[in-house]
N, C-alpha and C positions, 0 to 999 in steps of 0.2 A: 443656631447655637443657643444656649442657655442662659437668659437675660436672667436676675435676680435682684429684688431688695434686701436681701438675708445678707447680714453681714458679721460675721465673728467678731469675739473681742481682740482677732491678730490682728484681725482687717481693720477695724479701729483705731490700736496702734500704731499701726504702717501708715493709713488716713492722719492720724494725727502730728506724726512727722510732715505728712504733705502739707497742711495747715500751716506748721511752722515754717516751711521753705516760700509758701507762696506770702505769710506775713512777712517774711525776710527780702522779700519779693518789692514789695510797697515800700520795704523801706531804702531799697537801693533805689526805687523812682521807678519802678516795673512795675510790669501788670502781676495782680495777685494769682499766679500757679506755680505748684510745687508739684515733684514727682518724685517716686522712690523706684527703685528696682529689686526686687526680693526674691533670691534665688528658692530653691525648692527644701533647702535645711531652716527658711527664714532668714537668712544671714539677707542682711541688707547691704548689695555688692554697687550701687552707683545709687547717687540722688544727683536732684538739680532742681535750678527754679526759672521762672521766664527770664530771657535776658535777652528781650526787643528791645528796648529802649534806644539802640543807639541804631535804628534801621533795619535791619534786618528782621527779621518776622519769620523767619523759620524757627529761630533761637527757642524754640519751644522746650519745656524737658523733655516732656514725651519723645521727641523726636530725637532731643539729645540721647538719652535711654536707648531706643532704637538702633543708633547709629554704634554707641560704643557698645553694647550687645553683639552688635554682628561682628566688630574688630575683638571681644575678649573673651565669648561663651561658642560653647560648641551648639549644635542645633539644638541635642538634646536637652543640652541645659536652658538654654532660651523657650523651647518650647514647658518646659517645668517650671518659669521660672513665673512671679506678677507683677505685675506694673501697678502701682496704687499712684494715684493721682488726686489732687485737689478737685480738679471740673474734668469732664469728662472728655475725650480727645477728639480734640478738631477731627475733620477729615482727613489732612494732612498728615498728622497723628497719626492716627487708625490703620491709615493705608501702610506707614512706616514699618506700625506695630504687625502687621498683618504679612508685608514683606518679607521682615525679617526672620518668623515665624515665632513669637514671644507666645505667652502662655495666658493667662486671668487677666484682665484689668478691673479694675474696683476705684470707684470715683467715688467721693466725698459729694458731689455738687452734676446737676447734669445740667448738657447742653441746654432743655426746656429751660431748664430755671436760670440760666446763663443770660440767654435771650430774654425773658420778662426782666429780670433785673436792669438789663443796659436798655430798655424799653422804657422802662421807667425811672432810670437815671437820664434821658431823654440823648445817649448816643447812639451815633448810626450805627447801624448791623455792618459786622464783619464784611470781606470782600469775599467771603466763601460761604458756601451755602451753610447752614448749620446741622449737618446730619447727625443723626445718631451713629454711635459704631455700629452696631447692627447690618446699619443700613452699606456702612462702607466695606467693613470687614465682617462679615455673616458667621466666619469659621470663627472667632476669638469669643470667649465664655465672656461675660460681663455681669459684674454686680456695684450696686449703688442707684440711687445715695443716700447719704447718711443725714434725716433731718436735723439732729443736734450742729454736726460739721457743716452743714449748709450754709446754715445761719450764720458761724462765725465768717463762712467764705465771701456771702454774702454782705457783709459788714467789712470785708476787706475790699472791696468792690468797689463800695459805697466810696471808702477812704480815697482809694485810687482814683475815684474818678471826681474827688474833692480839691483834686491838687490844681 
């Protein structure tokens, strides 16, 4: 499928919402991600942000995205529809996204740079391998990421993992 760093000034937009939800993120005491869901008119139909914190580890948005997709869009609309995310989506994620049959995802921040940052903020690595979507979901188009939104994502990282 069709990997990209080309990103629109929509894609941007929708990116920069995700920013907001994963700063929003930090400041409930979560991990910094955000996601949006944006139908095929653009109309932004669901957001969300991590909400691990109290155990649970699936609380992902992407996943959350996922899950109310498949209870409120028809296929066709899920398949038309994109996922914009802060960091790019777990495997667990991926596989969601890919289940359900959703459409574009564009990520602000990728897995690689996920990995070096918590590398170098000196936490252990995830309990799941770090794939790329590609690698999980082949069929789902993908673009990102965005060096400017990196940076900020990155610096929410940083916060997070100061507490």
């Amino acid at each position: 499928m069709k990997t990209s760093t080309v990103l629109t000034d929509v894609d941007r937009r929708h990116l920069r919402r995700c920013v907001d939800l994963a700063a929003e993120a930090v400041e409930a005491g979560d991990e910094p991600f955000g996601s949006v869901l944006v139908d095929a008119h653009g109309a932004e139909r669901f957001a969300d942000r991590n909400r691990v914190k109290d155990g649970d580890n699936t609380r992902h948005p992407e996943f959350e995205i996922a899950r109310w997709a498949a209870a409120h869009l028809t296929p066709e609309e899920r398949a038309a529809a994109t996922v914009y995310t802060s960091g790019e989506h777990c495997p667990m994620c991926a596989a969601a996204h890919a289940w359900v049959g959703l459409g574009r995802i564009v990520y602000a921040s990728s897995t690689v740079q996920l990995g070096t940052w918590h590398a170098d903020l000196g936490l252990a690595p995830g309990p799941v391998a770090p794939l790329p979507i590609p690698q999980v979901a082949p069929g789902v188009e993908v673009a990102g990421p965005d060096p400017d939104l990196a940076r900020e994502i990155r610096a929410l990282h940083v916060r997070a993992a100061q507490r």
